[in-house]
N, C-alpha and C positions, 0 to 999 in steps of 0.2 A: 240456877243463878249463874251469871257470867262475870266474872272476874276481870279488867282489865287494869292497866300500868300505864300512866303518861304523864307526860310533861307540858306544860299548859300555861302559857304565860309567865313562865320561870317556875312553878310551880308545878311539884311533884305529886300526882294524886294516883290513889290507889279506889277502885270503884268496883263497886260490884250492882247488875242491875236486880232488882228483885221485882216482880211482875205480881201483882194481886189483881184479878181479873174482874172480883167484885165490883173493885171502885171505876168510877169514870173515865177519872186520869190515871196513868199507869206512871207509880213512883221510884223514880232509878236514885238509887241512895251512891254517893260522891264520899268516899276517904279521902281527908286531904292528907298532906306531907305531918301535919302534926295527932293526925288520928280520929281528928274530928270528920264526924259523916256528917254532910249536906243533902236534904232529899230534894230533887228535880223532877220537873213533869216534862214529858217532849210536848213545847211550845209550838213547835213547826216543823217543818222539811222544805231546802230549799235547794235549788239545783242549781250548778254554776259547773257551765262549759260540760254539762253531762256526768257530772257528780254529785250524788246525791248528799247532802250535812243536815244533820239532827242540832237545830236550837233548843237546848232546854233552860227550862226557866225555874227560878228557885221557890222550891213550896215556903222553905222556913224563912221569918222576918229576917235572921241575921244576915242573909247576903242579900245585894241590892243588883248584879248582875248576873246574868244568866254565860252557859259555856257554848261552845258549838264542837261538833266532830264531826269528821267523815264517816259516813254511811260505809261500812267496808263490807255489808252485803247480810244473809240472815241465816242465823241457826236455830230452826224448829222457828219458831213465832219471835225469839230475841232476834233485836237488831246486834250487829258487831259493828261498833263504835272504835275510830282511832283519831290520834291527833290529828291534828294539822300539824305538821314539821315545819314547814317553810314559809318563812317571811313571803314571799310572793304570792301562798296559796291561801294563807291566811286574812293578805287585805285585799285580794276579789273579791274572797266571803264575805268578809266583814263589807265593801261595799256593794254588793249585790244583798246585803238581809237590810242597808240600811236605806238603800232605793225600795226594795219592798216595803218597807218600814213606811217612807215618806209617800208611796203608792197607798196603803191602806189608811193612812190621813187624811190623803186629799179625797178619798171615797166618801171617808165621812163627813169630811167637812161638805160635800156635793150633798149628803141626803139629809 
């Protein structure tokens, strides 16, 4: 299990990923600031400017949005996941997943 600390939207969260190789999707469980765990599935991987970001997406009904992090490289089969810091590095991401986003739309609205 990997343990990480970040800050995330003003939001302080403590995470740890926990891997069960059974299931399909592999569920990364999110502490937030109040102690409540959120479990996440990695939704995607998307690369901007040569870096790689892990979208995950929420398993449980009570969150309606998903988080992103930089890919900071792998220990054994876990990924090492870190914020995004910076306002600048933050809205490339955020508009490079949301052109992909509007690319996989318009795919389907073609077939």
């Amino acid at each position: 299990m990997t343990e990480h600390s970040h800050d995330h939207d003003g939001h302080n969260h403590d995470h740890s990923h926990d891997q069960d190789r059974e299931e399909e999707d592999e569920v990364i469980v999110l502490e937030d600031e109040d102690g409540d765990e959120h479990r996440f599935i990695l939704g995607d991987v998307i690369t901007v400017e040569k870096q790689d970001y892990a979208i995950l997406l929420p398993v449980d009904d009570d969150l309606e949005e998903g988080v992103i992090f930089r890919i900071e490289g792998e220990e054994g089969e876990d990924m090492v996941l870190a914020d995004i810091e910076g306002d600048e590095e933050w809205q490339k991401v955020v508009d490079a997943y949301n052109k992909y986003m509007d690319e996989l739309e318009d795919e389907d609205e073609d077939s």
